[in-house]
NUSE-421981 format. One record per residue (C-alpha): x, y, z; residue in one letter. Coordinates in steps of 0.25 Angstrom, whole numbers, plus 5000, padded with zeros to 4 digits. Each point is the difference from the previous one (the first is absolute). Layout:
N
XYZA
...
REM end
This chain:
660
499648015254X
498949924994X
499150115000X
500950074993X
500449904989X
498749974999X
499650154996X
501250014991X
499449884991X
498850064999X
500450134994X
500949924990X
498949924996X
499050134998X
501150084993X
500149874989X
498650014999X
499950154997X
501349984989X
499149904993X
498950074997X
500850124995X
500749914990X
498449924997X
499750124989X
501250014991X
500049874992X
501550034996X
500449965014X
499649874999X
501249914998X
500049894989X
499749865007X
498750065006X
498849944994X
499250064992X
498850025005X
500650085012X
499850124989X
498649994996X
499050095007X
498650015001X
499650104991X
499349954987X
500850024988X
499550134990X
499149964988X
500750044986X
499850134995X
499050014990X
500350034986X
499650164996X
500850104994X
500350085014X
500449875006X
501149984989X
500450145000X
500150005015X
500849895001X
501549994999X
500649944986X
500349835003X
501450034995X
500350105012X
500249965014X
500150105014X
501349975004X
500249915011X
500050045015X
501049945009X
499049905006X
499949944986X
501549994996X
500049895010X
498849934994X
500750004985X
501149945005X
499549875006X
499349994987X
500049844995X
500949994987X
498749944993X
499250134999X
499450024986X
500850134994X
499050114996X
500150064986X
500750124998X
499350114996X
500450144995X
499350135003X
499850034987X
499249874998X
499350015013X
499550134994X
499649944988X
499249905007X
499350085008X
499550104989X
499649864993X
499249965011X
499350135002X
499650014986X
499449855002X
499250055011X
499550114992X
499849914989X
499149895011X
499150115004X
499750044987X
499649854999X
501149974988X
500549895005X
500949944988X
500750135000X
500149995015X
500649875001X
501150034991X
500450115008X
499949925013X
500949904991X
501250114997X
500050045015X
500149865006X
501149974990X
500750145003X
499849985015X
499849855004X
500150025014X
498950095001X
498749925006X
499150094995X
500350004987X
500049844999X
498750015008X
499450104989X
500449924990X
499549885004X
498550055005X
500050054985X
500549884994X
498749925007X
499250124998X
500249984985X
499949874999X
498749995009X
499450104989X
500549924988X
499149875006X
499050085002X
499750074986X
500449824996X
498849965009X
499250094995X
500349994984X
499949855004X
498550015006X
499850094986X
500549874993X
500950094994X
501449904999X
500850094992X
500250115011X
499949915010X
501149944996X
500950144997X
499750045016X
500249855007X
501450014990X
500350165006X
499849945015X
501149884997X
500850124993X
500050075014X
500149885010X
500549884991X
499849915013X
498550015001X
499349885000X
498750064998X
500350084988X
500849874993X
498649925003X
499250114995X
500650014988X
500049874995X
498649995003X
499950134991X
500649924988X
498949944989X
499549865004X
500349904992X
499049984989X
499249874999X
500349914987X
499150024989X
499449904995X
500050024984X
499849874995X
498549984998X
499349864995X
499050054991X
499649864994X
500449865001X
499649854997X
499949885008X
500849884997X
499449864998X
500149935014X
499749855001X
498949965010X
500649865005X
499349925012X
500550055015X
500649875005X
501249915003X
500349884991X
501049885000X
500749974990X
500949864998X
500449994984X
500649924991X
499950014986X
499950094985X
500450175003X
498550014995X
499349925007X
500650075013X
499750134997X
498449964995X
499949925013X
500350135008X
499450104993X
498649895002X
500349995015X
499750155001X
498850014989X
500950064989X
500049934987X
501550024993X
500350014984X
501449974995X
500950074988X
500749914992X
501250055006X
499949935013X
500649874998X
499649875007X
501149935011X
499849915012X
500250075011X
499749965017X
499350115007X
499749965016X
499350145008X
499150005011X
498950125006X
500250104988X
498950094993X
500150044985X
500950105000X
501349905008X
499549894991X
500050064989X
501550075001X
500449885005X
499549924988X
500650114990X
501549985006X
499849854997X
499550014988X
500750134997X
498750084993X
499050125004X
498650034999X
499350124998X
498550035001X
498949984990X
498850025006X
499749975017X
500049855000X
500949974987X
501550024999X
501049984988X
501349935002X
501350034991X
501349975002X
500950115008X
500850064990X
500350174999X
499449984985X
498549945006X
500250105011X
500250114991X
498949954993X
498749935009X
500250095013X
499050095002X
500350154999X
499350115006X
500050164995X
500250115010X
500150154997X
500750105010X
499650145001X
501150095006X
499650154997X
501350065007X
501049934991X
500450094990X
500149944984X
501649965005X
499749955011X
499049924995X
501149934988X
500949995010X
499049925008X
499649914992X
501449964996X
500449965014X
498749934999X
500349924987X
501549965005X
499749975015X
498849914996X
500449954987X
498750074994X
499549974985X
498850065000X
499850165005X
499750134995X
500050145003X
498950104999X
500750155002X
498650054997X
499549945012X
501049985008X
499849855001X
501049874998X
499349874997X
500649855002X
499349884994X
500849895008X
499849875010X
499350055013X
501249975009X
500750094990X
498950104999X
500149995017X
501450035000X
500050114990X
498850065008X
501050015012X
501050044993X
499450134996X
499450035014X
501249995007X
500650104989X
498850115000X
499750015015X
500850125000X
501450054998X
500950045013X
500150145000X
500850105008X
500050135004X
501350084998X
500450125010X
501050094992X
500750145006X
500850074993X
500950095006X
500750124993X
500950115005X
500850104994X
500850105005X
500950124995X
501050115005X
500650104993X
500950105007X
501150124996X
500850075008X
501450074999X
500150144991X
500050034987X
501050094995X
500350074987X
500749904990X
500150094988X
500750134999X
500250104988X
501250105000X
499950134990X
500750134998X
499250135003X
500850094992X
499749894988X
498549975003X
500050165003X
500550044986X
498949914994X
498950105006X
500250094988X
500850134996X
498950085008X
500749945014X
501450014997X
500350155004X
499249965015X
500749874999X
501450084998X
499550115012X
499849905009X
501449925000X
500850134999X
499350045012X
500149865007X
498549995001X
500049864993X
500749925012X
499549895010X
499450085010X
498750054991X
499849894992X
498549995003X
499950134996X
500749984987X
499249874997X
498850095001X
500350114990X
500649884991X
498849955001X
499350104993X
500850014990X
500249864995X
499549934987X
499449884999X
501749934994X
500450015017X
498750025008X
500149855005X
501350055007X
499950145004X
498649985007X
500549885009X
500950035013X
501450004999X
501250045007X
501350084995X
501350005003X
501250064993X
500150154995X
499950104987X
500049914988X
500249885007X
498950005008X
499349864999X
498549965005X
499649855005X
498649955000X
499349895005X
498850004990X
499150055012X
500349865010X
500350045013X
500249895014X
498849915002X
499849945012X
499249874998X
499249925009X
498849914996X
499549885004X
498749914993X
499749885008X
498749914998X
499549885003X
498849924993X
499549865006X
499249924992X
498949885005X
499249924990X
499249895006X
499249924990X
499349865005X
499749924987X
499349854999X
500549894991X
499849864997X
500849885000X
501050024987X
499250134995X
501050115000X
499650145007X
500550124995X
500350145007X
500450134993X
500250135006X
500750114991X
499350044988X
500050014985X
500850084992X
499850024984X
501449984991X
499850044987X
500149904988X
499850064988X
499650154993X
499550044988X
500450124991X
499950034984X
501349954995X
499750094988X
499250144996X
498950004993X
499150114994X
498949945011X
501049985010X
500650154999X
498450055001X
499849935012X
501150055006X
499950144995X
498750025008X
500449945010X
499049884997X
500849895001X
499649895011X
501449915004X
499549855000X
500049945016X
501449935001X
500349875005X
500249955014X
499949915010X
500150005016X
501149945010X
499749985013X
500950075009X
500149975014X
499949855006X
499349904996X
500149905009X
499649834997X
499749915008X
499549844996X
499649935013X
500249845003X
499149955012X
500449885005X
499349915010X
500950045013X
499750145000X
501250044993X
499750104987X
501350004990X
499950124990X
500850034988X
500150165000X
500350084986X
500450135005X
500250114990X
500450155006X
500050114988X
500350154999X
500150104990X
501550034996X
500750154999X
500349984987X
499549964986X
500449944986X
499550074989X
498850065007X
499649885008X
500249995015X
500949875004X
499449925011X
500549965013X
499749875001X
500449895013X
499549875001X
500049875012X
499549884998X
500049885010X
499149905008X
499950005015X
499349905010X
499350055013X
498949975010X
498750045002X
499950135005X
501750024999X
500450134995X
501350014990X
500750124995X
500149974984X
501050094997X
500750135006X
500650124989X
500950115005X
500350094990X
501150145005X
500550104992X
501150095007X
500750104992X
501050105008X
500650124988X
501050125006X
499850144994X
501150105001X
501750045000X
500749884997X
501149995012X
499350115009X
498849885002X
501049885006X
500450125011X
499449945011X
499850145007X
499450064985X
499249884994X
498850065004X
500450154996X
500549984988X
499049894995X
498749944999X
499649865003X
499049934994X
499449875005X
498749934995X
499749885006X
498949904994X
499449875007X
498949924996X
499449865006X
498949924996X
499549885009X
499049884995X
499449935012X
499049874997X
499149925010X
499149904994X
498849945010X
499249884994X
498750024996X
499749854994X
500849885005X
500349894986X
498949905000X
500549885007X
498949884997X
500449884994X
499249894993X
500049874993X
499449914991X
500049874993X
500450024984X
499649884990X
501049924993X
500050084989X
500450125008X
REM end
C-alpha cells in the first residue's frame, strides 16, 4: 500500500510539472498578482528600425492596430486605470503622415535639410505616436542646429560678426534651449567700445606756489590780528603784506606741531582773511570777502578741444558749464571746435571733470527689429448661372417686317402649317437670310415658339444658356524683414521700408492762345513745362528713440507710422492710408517685446441668381451663383535691444571757492 501511494504522488507531481511548462509560453495565462518579472525572457529586445523609405512604406500606419488575440484580451483588461490614452488617429491622417514623411526622407537625401524638417514636423504633428517620425525629426532638428554652429565658428574664426551672428540666431531658432548657441551668440555681438578720450590739454600755465620752510612750529599768541599773521608767515620764511581792508583786533591764538599750510588756515579763521601768492616766499593778505575774492584770486585759462561735438552740441555745452559752475568767463570757438574757461583752478579742476565725465562716450544700443507680414486671400464661385432676361415677339409681326418679297412664302408656309413648333430651327435659318439689319439682333439668337398660325410667339434669351460655375483663387504671401540698427543714448533711429510715391502739386498750361502759342502747337513743337511734385512715403516707417539706463533696462518711445495708397482719389490725387501708434515701453537687456500687432479682414459674400428659387435648400446651388471673397492681412513688429555701451558711472568731487 505504501508502494503504491508512493507511485501515485509521484505521477501527480510530474503531471504538474508538465502543465507548467505548457502554460510558461503564453504570457496571457499568467494571472494578475504574479510578479512581473515571471514574463521577461532572455532574448534581447529588437534595435528600432532604421529611418528609410522602404521601412516606412513596409510598416503598418501607427493609427492601425492587428486586432487582439485571445491571449491579449486578458492582458487589456487588467490594464491599471492610470495608462496614458494614445491620441486617436484617423486613416486619413495616418496617410497623410506617412506621404509627409517619405517626402522628408527624400528631401534628407538630396541633403535639403530645412525642407526636410518641415515635413518630419507635419508627420509628427499628423501621427504623434509614430517613433519614427519623432526620431526623424529630432536627428534633423540637431542636424540643423549643429550645421548653423558650425558656418557661426567659422564666420567667427573669419572675424566676420554679422553672419555669425544670423547662424548662432538660426541655431536658437531651431532648439531655443541650447546653451551653446545662446553663449555664442552673445559673444557674436559688437564689444563694447572703449571711451574716447576727446578732450586734449594743448597748453596751460602754472600757478604761483609759495615755497614755505618744511617744519612744525609752536605757536602761543596774544595780541593785534596783524601781528599774528606776520609772526606765522615769519615762522615759515614767508614775508606777508596787508590790504587796507584787513582790520586790526586782538585776537588769542594757542596751536602746537603745525606747518604753513594748518597755521596759516587756522590764523585766517581767527582773523577772518585769505592770502594768495605773490611770488614763492611772499604772500598778500586781504580781508575774505566774495568782492576780494572775485578780485585778488588768481585765475588760470583752459581751452578744450572736442572735435566730435557738433556746433550744438557744443552751445549746449557750454551752457551746462556756465550754470552748473557759476561761469563768467568762456567762449566758444565752432571753427575749432574748442570751449575755453578763464576761472580759479579748483574751478578750472571741476570744469575739466565735468566734461570728461560727459565726452567718454554715449551708451549706445543695438536694436533687433522683425517685421512680420502676412496676407491672405480666397475668392470662390459656385452654384449656376441661369438666364435672367427673356424677350418675347411675334413671328408673324417680326416676319412681315422682312419685306414684301417674303410675304407670299410667309403666307405658303402657315396655310400649309410649316410654321409650327416642330421646325423652328429650320425656320430661324431661312429667317435668317432674310432678315434686315431693324430685327437681326432677334432672329439670329435662339429661341423657342409656341402657339400656332398668327399667333405664334418666339422667346429668347439673348444667347445665355445654363453655366455651371466652379472657381477657386486661394494665395498666401508671408512677409519677413529683419533689420538690426544702432543708436545712442536719446538719438533717435529711424527704419523705413516701403517706398516713394510722387503726388502731383501743381501743372502748368497756356490759360490763353497766342499767335506763338497756336505755332507751337501747330507743329507739334510745344514742350509742356515739368509739373510739381512731391513724394510720400508709403509703407512703414518705424521710430524708435532709445533710453539706457544704468541697470540694464532700455526704455524706448516708438513713432510708428504704417501708410498705403488708397483706391480712390480727390480731384486726381490719390488719398492716403495712413495709421499711426505712438507709446514708450521699458524692457531688459536682450528682452524681446512685440510693439504692435495689426489685423486687417475683408470678407464679402454676394448671391447671383432667381430671387426665391436661391433660399430653396435643395436648388440654392442650381439656380445661383455664390460669390465669396475673403481678405486678411497681419502685420507684426517684434523689438529686442542688447547693450553695446553701459552709461558712465564715475563720480568725482572737488572743493569750490567762496565765491563759487
Amino acid at each position: 500500500m505504501r508502494f503504491l501511494a508512493g507511485t501515485l504522488l509521484t505521477l501527480a507531481t510530474a503531471s504538474l510539472l508538465v502543465a507548467q511548462q505548457n502554460v510558461a509560453p503564453g504570457a496571457a495565462n499568467v494571472p494578475a498578482n504574479e510578479p512581473a518579472a515571471a514574463q521577461t525572457n532572455s532574448q534581447p529586445a529588437p534595435s528600432p528600425p532604421a529611418v528609410t523609405p522602404d521601412s516606412a512604406s513596409s510598416a503598418p500606419a501607427a493609427g492601425a492596430s492587428s486586432p487582439p488575440s485571445a491571449d491579449q484580451t486578458g492582458a487589456v483588461s487588467t490594464a491599471p486605470l492610470g495608462t496614458a490614452l494614445v491620441p486617436t488617429v484617423t486613416r486619413r491622417e495616418a496617410a497623410e503622415a506617412k506621404r509627409q514623411f517619405q517626402a522628408g526622407v527624400k528631401l534628407k537625401s538630396k541633403g535639403h535639410l530645412d525642407a526636410a524638417f518641415d515635413k518630419f514636423c507635419s508627420a509628427s504633428e499628423l501621427d504623434p505616436r509614430n517613433v519614427d517620425y519623432l526620431t526623424a525629426r529630432e536627428f534633423t532638428r540637431q542636424e540643423l542646429v549643429m550645421q548653423a554652429l558650425k558656418h557661426g565658428n567659422q564666420a567667427m574664426m573669419e572675424q566676420n560678426e554679422i553672419v555669425a551672428m544670423a547662424d548662432f540666431r538660426r541655431a536658437l531658432e531651431y532648439d531655443p534651449t541650447n546653451d551653446y548657441a545662446l553663449q555664442r551668440l552673445r559673444d557674436s555681438l559688437p564689444e563694447p567700445e572703449p571711451a574716447a578720450q576727446t578732450v586734449s590739454v594743448a597748453e596751460q600755465s602754472l600757478p604761483i606756489e609759495v615755497q614755505p620752510a618744511a617744519k612744525h612750529q609752536d605757536f602761543h599768541f596774544r595780541g593785534d590780528s596783524r601781528e599774528l599773521l606776520t609772526e606765522v608767515a615769519r615762522a615759515y620764511g614767508i614775508s606777508a603784506q596787508f590790504d587796507d581792508s584787513v582790520k586790526q583786533q586782538r585776537v588769542h591764538f594757542d596751536i602746537q606741531d603745525v606747518n604753513f599750510a594748518t597755521a596759516m588756515r587756522a590764523a585766517n579763521d581767527v582773523t577772518k582773511t585769505f592770502w594768495v601768492p605773490l611770488s614763492g616766499k611772499k604772500i598778500f593778505l586781504l580781508t575774505d570777502t566774495v568782492e576780494n575774492h572775485r578780485t585778488f584770486d588768481r585765475m588760470g585759462l583752459q581751452t578744450f578741444y572736442l572735435p566730435e561735438l557738433t556746433d550744438q552740441q557744443l552751445t549746449e555745452m557750454s551752457n551746462s558749464l556756465r550754470v552748473l559752475l557759476n561761469l563768467r568767463f568762456i567762449g566758444v570757438e565752432k571753427a575749432q571746435s574748442a570751449i575755453s574757461i578763464r576761472a580759479d583752478w579748483p574751478v578750472l579742476h571741476a570744469a575739466d571733470h565735468l566734461i570728461r565725465s560727459l565726452t567718454t562716450g554715449r551708451p549706445e544700443v543695438l536694436l533687433d527689429l522683425r517685421v512680420y507680414a502676412v496676407s491672405t486671400s480666397l475668392a470662390r464661385a459656385l452654384g449656376t448661372a441661369l438666364p435672367t432676361e427673356f424677350t418675347i415677339f411675334n413671328i408673324g409681326t417680326v416676319l412681315a417686317a422682312l419685306g414684301p418679297s417674303a410675304g407670299s412664302l410667309i403666307n405658303q408656309l402657315i396655310s400649309s402649317g410649316g410654321i409650327n413648333q416642330a421646325n423652328s430651327s429650320a425656320i430661324s435659318a431661312l429667317l435668317a437670310q432674310l432678315q434686315n439689319s431693324s430685327n437681326g439682333s432677334i432672329l439670329t439668337t435662339p429661341f423657342v415658339t409656341f402657339g400656332g398660325g398668327k399667333t405664334l410667339t418666339g422667346i429668347n434669351t439673348g444667347g445665355v444658356g445654363v453655366t455651371p460655375t466652379f472657381s477657386l483663387n486661394e494665395s498666401y504671401i508671408k512677409n519677413l524683414e529683419h533689420v538690426t540698427l544702432r543708436a545712442a543714448h536719446n538719438d533717435p533711429a529711424v527704419m523705413k521700408i516701403g517706398e516713394r510715391y510722387p503726388i502731383i502739386n501743381a501743372t502748368f498750361a497756356p490759360i490763353y492762345n497766342s499767335p506763338a502759342i497756336s505755332k507751337v502747337i501747330g507743329n507739334s513743337s510745344y514742350i509742356a513745362p515739368i509739373p510739381s511734385f512731391n513724394f510720400e512715403d508709403l509703407g512703414l516707417v518705424l521710430k524708435v528713440t532709445p533710453l539706457i539706463h544704468s541697470s540694464e533696462d532700455v526704455s524706448m518711445k516708438l513713432e510708428l507710422q504704417l501708410r498705403s495708397l488708397g483706391t480712390t482719389n480727390n480731384n486726381g490725387i490719390p488719398i492716403i492710408n495712413n495709421r499711426e501708434y505712438t507709446g514708450n515701453i521699458t524692457v531688459k537687456n536682450g528682452e524681446s517685446s512685440v510693439v504692435t500687432g495689426l489685423i486687417d479682414m475683408d470678407d464679402s459674400r454676394g448671391v447671383n441668381g432667381y430671387p426665391f428659387l436661391g433660399t430653396v435648400p435643395g436648388l440654392t446651388y442650381a439656380a445661383t451663383v455664390h460669390n465669396k471673397n475673403v481678405t486678411e492681412d497681419e502685420l507684426l513688429v517684434v523689438i529686442t535691444p542688447h547693450i553695446l555701451r553701459l552709461p558712465e558711472q564715475t563720480s568725482f568731487a572737488v572743493e569750490l571757492p567762496p565765491s563759487h
